[in-house]
N, C-alpha and C positions, 0 to 999 in steps of 0.2 A: 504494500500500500504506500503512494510517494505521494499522492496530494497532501500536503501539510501545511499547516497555518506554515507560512513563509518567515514573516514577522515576528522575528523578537522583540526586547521593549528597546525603543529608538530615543537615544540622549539629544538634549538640544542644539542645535546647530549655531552655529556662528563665526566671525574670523575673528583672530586675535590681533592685534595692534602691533605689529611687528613687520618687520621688512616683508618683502616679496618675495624674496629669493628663501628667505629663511622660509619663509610659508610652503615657496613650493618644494622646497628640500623636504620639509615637515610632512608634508602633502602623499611625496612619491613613498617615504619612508612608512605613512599610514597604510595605503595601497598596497605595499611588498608587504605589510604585514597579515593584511587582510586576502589576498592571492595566497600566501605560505601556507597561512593556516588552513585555506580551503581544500590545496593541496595535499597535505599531512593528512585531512580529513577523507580525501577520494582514497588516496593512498591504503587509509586503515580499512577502509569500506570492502576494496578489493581485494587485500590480503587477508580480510576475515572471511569474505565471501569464497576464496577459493580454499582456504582452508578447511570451511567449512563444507563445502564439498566434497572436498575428498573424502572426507569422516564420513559423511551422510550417505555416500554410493560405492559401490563393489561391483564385480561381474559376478554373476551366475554359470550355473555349469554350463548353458548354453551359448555363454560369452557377451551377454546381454549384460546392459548396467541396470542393477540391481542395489534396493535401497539395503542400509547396516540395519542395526539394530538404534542408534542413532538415527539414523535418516528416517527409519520410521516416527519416532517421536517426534521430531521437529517436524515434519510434514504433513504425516496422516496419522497423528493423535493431537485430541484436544490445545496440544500443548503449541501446536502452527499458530492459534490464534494469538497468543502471547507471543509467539514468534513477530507474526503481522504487524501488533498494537505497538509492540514494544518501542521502534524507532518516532513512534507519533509522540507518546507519554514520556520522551525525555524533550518534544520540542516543546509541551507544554510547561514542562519543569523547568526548561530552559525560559520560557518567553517570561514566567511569571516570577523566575526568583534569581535574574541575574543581575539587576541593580543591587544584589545583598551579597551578592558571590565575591570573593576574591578574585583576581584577573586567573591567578592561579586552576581555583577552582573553575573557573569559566570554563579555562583551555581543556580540564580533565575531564568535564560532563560533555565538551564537543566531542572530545578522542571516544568520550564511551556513546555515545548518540551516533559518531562514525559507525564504532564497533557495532550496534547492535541497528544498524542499516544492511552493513554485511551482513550479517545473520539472516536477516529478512529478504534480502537480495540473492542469498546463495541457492534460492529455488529456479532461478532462471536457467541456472546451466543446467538444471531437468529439462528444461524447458527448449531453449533454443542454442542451436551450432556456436561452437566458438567461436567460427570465423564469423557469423553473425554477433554475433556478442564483440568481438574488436571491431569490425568493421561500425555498429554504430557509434560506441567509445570515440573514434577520430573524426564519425560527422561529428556529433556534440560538440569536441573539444573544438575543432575548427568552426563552427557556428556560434560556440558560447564566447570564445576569445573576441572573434570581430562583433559580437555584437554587445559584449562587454566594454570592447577598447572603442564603441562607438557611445556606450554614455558616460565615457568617462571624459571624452573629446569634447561631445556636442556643447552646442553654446544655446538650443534647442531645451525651453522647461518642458520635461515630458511629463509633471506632475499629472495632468490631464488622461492622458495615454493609461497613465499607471492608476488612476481611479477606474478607468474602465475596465482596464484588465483587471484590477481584484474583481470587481462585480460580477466580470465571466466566469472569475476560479472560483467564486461561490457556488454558479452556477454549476461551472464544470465536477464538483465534489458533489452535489446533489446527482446530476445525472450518474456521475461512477457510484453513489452509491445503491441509485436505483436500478443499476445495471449487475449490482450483486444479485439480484432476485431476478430478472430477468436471463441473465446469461445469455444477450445478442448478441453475435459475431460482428455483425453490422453496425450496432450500438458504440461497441466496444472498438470500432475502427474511428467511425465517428469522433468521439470520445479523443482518441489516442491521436487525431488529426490536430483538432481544435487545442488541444492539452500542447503540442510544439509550438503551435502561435503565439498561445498565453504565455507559456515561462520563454518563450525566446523575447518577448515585447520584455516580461518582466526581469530578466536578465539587466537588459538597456536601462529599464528606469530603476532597478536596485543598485545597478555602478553608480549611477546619477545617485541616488538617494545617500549611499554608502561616502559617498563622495564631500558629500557634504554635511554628513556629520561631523566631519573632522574640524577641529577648534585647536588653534596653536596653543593654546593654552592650559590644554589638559594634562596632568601628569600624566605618569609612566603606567598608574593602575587603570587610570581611566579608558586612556586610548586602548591600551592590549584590550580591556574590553569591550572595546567600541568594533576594536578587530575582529575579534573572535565574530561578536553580533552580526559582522558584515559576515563573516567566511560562513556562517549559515546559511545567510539569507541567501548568497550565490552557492552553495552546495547544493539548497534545494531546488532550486532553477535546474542547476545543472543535473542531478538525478531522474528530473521530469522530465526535460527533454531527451536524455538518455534511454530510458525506460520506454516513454510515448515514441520513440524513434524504435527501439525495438520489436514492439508490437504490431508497428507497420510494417517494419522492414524484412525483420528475422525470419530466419529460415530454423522451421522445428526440425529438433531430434527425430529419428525413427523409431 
């Protein structure tokens, strides 16, 4: 499940009274911190997701991949749905208690919110080819870069764009979830369509937004987590376009 309140809680914006140069030194230095962390963050997603893998499947005597005894439990017992919930219930822990967090603690509830996405992500490679699985991996990254390094450029308020586009991901989570009960292929294409448009718009207006939270004047606890809050809000962008890109695109196992 990747549609997720996007949104942690967003500190007040302003510029500090300082040189230019020094701002935009301060600026790029916010930016590499909030890119790093996002990174760190895909990084753990992926190494938990194939780790968790391999745990969870074997071959059978007819050479067929076959789940462990593990893989049964995280998939098809009770226990998948805690699997599912569990990456939603640390963005809510995240959005509600990190103005009380140390920056510290910030970065260790991201790494385990990472972690416990892998987890909930490692059913795809049940699911679809690896070379489908890499192949969407490099459209996203090559789509979320340019269209990241486009609201961080533009001189364009897309505050507007980006009211709309929540209002569709409202939408869009109502439809996926009425699509749990129905189970349309059609829907579900749909769905996975419309779902690239929104987090690619919202990609653009989170760099913008992330952009300018930054305040020269913040200290060293503040900004890391002002960081961190950014490298979420572009982690989940980038997971839904990720995910919504493979649904279209991927090529199932046999």
């Amino acid at each position: 499940m990747s549609d997720f309140d996007r949104n942690a809680s967003v500190w007040g914006t302003g510029v500090a009274r300082a040189g230019a140069a020094e701002i935009d030194q301060g600026l790029r230095s916010y930016m590499l911190g909030v890119y790093n962390y996002m990174t760190v963050g895909l990084a753990v997603t992926g190494l938990v997701a194939l780790g968790t893998n391999m745990m969870a499947t074997g071959t059978n005597a007819a050479g067929k991949i076959a789940l462990t005894p593990f893989g049964q439990l995280i998939y098809a017992s009770p226990v998948k749905w805690v699997v599912m919930l569990l990456p939603l219930a640390f963005v809510f822990f995240f959005s509600f208690r990190i103005d009380r967090m140390s920056s510290a603690t910030a970065r260790n509830v991201f790494v385990l919110f990472a972690a416990a996405m892998g987890l909930s992500l490692s059913s795809i490679m049940l699911v679809y080819t690896g070379q489908s699985i890499t192949r969407a991996f490099f459209i996203t990254a090559a789509t979320f870069g340019a269209l990241s390094l486009y609201g961080y450029t533009t001189k364009k308020d897309l505050s507007a764009m980006g009211s709309f586009l929540i209002m569709g991901l409202f939408g869009l989570i109502i439809a996926s979830l009425v699509n749990l009960f129905l189970q349309s292929s059609m829907m579900q294409f749909v769905i996975s369509l419309i779902s690239v448009g929104i987090f690619a718009g919202l990609t653009a207006w989170d760099t913008q937004q992330i952009k300018e939270m930054y305040f020269a004047g913040d200290d060293h606890e503040v900004a890391t987590k002002k960081s961190v809050n950014g490298a979420l809000m572009l982690y989940l962008d980038f997971i839904n376009i990720f995910t919504s890109l493979l649904q279209l695109t991927g090529q199932k196992n046999d």
